[in-house]
C-alpha positions in Angstrom: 45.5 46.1 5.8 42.2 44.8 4.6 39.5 43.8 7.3 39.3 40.3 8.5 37.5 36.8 7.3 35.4 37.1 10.2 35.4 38.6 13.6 38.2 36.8 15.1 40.6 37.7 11.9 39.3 41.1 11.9 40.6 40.7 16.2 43.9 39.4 14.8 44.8 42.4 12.7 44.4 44.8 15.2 47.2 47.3 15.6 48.6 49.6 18.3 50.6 52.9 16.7 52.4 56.0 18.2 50.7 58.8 17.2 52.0 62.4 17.3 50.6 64.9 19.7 47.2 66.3 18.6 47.7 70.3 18.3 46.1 72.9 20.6 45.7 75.4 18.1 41.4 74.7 17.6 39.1 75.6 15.3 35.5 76.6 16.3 33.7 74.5 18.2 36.5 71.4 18.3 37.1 70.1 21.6 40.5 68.3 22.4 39.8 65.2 24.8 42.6 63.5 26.4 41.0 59.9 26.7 40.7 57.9 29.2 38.6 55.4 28.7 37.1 53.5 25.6 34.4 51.0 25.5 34.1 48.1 23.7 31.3 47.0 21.8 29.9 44.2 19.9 29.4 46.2 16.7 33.2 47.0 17.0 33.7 43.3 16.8 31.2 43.4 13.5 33.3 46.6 11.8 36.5 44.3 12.2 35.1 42.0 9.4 32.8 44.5 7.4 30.0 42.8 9.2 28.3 45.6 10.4 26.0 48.4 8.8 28.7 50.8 8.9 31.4 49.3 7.2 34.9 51.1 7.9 37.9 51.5 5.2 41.0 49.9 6.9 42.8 51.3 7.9 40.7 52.7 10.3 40.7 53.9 14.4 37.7 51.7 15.9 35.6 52.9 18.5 32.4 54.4 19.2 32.0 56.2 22.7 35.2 57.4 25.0 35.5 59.0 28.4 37.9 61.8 29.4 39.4 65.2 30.1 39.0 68.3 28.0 42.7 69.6 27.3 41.5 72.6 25.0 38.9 74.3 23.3 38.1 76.2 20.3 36.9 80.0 20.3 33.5 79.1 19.4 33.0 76.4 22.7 30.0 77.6 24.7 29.2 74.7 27.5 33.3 73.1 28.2 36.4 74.1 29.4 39.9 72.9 30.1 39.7 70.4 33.1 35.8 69.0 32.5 35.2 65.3 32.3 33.0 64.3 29.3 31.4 61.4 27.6 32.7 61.6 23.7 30.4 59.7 21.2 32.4 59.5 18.0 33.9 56.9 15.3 37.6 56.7 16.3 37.3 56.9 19.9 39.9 54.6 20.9 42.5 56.9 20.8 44.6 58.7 23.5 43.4 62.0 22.0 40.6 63.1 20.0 39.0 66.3 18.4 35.3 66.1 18.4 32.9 68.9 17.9 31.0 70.5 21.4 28.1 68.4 20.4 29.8 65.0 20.7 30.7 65.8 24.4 28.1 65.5 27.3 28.8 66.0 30.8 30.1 63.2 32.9 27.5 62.5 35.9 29.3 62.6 38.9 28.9 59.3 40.2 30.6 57.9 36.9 34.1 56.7 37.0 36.0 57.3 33.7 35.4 52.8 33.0 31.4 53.8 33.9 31.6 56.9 31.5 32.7 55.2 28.8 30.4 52.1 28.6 27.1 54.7 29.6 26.4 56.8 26.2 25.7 53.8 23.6 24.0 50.9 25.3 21.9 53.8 27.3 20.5 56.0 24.6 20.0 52.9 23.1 17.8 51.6 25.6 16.0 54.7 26.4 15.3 54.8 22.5 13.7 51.4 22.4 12.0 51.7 25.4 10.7 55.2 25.8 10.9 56.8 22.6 9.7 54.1 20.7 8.1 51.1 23.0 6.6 54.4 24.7 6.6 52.3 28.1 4.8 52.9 31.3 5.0 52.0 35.1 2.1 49.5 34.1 4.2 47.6 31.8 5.8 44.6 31.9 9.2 44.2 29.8 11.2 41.2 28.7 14.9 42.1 28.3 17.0 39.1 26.4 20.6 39.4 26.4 20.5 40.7 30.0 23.7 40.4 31.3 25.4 42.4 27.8 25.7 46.2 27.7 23.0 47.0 25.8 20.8 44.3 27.8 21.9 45.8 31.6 21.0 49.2 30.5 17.5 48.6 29.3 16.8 46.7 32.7 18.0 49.8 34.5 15.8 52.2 32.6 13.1 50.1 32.5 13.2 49.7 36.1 13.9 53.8 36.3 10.6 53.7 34.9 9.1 51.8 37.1 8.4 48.9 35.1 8.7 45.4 36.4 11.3 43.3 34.5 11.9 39.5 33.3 15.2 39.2 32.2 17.1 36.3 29.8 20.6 35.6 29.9 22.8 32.4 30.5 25.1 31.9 34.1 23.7 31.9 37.2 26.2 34.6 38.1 26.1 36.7 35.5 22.3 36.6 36.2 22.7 37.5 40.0 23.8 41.1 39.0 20.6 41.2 37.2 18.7 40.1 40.0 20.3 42.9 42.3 19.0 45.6 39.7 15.2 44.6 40.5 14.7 42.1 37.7 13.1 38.7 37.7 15.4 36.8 35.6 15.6 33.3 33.4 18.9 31.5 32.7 18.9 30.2 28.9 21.8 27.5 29.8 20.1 24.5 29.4 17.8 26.0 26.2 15.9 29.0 25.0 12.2 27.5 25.5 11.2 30.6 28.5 7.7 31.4 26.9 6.0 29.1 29.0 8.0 30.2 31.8 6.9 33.6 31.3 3.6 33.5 31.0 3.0 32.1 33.9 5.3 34.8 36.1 2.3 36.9 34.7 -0.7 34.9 35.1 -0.9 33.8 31.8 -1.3 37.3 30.5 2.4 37.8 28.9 4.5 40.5 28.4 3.7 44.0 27.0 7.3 45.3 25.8 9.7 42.7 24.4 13.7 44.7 24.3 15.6 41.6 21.9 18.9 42.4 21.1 19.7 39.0 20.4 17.4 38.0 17.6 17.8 34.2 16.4 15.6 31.7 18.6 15.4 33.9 21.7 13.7 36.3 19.3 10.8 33.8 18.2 10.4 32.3 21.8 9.8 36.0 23.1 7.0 36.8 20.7 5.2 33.5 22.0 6.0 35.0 25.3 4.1 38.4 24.4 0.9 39.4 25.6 -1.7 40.8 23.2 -0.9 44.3 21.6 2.7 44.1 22.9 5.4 46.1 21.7 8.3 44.2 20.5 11.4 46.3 19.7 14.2 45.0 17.4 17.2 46.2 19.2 20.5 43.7 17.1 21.2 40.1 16.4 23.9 39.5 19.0 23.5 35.7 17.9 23.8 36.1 14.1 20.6 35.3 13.4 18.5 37.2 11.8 15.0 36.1 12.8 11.6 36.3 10.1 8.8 37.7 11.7 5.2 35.6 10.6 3.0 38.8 9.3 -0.1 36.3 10.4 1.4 36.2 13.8 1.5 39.9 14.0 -1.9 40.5 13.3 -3.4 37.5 15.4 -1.8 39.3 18.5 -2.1 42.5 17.8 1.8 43.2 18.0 4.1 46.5 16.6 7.0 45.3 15.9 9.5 48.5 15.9 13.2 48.8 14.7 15.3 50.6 16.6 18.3 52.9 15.8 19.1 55.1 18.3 21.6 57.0 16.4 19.6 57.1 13.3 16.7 58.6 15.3 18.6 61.9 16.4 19.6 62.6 12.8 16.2 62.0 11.1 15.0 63.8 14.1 17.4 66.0 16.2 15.1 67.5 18.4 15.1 64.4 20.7 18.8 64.7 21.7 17.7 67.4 24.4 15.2 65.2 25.6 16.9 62.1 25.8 19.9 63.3 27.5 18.2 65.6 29.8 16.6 62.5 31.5 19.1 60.0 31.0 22.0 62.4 33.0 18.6 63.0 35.4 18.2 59.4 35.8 22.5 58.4 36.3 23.0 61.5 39.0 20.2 60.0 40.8 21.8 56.3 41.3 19.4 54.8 38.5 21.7 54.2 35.9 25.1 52.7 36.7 27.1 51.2 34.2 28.8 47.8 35.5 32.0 47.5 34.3 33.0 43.6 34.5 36.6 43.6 32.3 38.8 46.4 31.5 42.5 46.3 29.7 45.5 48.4 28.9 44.4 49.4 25.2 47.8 47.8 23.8 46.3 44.5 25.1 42.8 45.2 23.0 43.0 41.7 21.1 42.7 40.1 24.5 39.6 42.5 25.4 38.1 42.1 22.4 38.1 38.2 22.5 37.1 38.7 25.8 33.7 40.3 24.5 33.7 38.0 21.5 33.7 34.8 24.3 30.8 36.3 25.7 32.5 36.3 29.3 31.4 40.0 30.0 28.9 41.0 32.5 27.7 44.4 31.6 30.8 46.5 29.8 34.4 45.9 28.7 36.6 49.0 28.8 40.1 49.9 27.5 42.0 52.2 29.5 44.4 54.9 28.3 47.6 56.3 29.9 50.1 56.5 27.2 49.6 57.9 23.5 48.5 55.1 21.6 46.4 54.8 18.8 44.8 51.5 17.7 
């Protein structure tokens, strides 16, 4: 089947198929998973209508990041065994089973449910990208964190705050924001319009902000670098609102800002010496209590049309997870 018009004709052409069981028999370092649990993201919305970097050849398994239970491993496996839970990153991950090399696995922290597991590995290495790898961000600094109440947003709040940062967070529904309060943020609800740089500047006496975290581009985008304080760091995280905002070069230089692009995926494989790092602290951070994935929606995965309008409707707070029991394949 070809890929849809737009998102919600891409939603309409999901399929779930039976699939045969995946064999045993493993080469070097595969892993077999039995899955558990898949997360849904907004660039899987985006691959349903080509409207994403990657663009997948239909018909394809969609699916970035999975949780579950090794069932076998090949003669080469050094770290995993039958019986551990892992976190899978992989394209194809909503499937019952998978085969994934060692290095897509990572250990599940054990205060993670198989939902939390699921919805941890993109939106947090993500955030720990944009913020600490790139934004290089200190206790001293104060971070503005639009599209608060998504994935992507929740997990930057929670590693700025592991940081030690203070945090001003945007989003829209008073009780969608609430969960963002309980985190330690300061937050500012967009319902009624996206005019918050007046608004922030004076939460920090007049100074601004010195890290701005936008995955939502559009007008949130411009509002937040009026909203910036001088030599901020702005990183450019997605355009969750399909706009894809111009940044003024004069504007820039006036106030000093570094306006970074972020890829976390990118990153490890033009550099793969900051995997270790990254997901050294980031497990550190979770076992500790820091990072919890909140997991607001979850669905049988032969009901992923509804989840994925579900995320398209924007009524998510945090994650949206399809759960696995029987072998499907969508």
């Amino acid at each position: 089947t070809d890929l849809g018009k737009d998102i919600s004709d891409g939603i309409s052409k999901l399929k779930v198929v039976e699939s045969d069981p995946v064999s045993k028999d493993l080469k070097g370092t595969d892993v077999l998973v039995q899955v558990r649990a898949a997360s849904v993201n907004y660039p899987d919305l985006l691959m349903t209508c080509g409207g994403y970097q990657f663009k997948p050849t239909p018909p394809y398994v969609p699916g970035t990041e999975a949780a579950g239970v090794v069932e076998a491993v090949g003669p080469d496996v050094k770290r995993l065994k039958p019986g551990d839970h892992v976190m899978v990153g992989t394209m194809g991950a909503m499937t019952e089973e998978l085969v994934v090399p060692e290095s897509a696995c990572v250990a599940m922290p054990a205060p993670f449910s198989f939902e939390q597991a699921a919805g941890f590995w993109v939106a947090y290495t993500t955030a720990y990208h944009c913020l600490v790898e790139r934004a290089g961000v200190r206790d001293e600094d104060v971070v503005l964190v639009n599209g608060a109440t998504g994935g992507v947003g929740m997990a930057a709040v929670q590693v700025a705050r592991a940081v030690g940062c203070r945090v001003i967070a945007t989003g829209t529904g008073a009780a969608k924001l609430a969960k963002i309060r309980d985190m330690g943020a300061t937050t500012i609800d967009l319902t009624e319009g996206v005019k918050f740089a007046a608004k922030v500047k004076e939460m920090t006496d007049g100074q601004g902000v010195s890290v701005v975290y936008d995955p939502v581009g559009g007008e949130v985008f411009d509002e937040s670098l009026k909203a910036t304080g001088w030599g901020a760091r702005v990183t450019i995280v997605g355009f969750a609102s399909g706009v894809r905002p111009v940044v003024r070069a004069n504007y820039a230089l006036i106030k000093g800002l570094t306006i970074m692009g972020c890829r976390a995926g990118e990153s490890v494989r033009q550099d793969p010496s900051l995997a270790e790092p990254r997901t050294a602290q980031l497990l550190r951070w979770a076992e500790a209590g820091l990072l919890t994935p909140l997991v607001s929606h979850t669905a049988d995965a032969r009901e992923v049309g509804d989840l994925f309008r579900i995320v398209l409707d924007r009524k998510v707070v945090g994650k949206a997870v399809l759960l696995f029991g029987r072998r499907a394949k969508l």
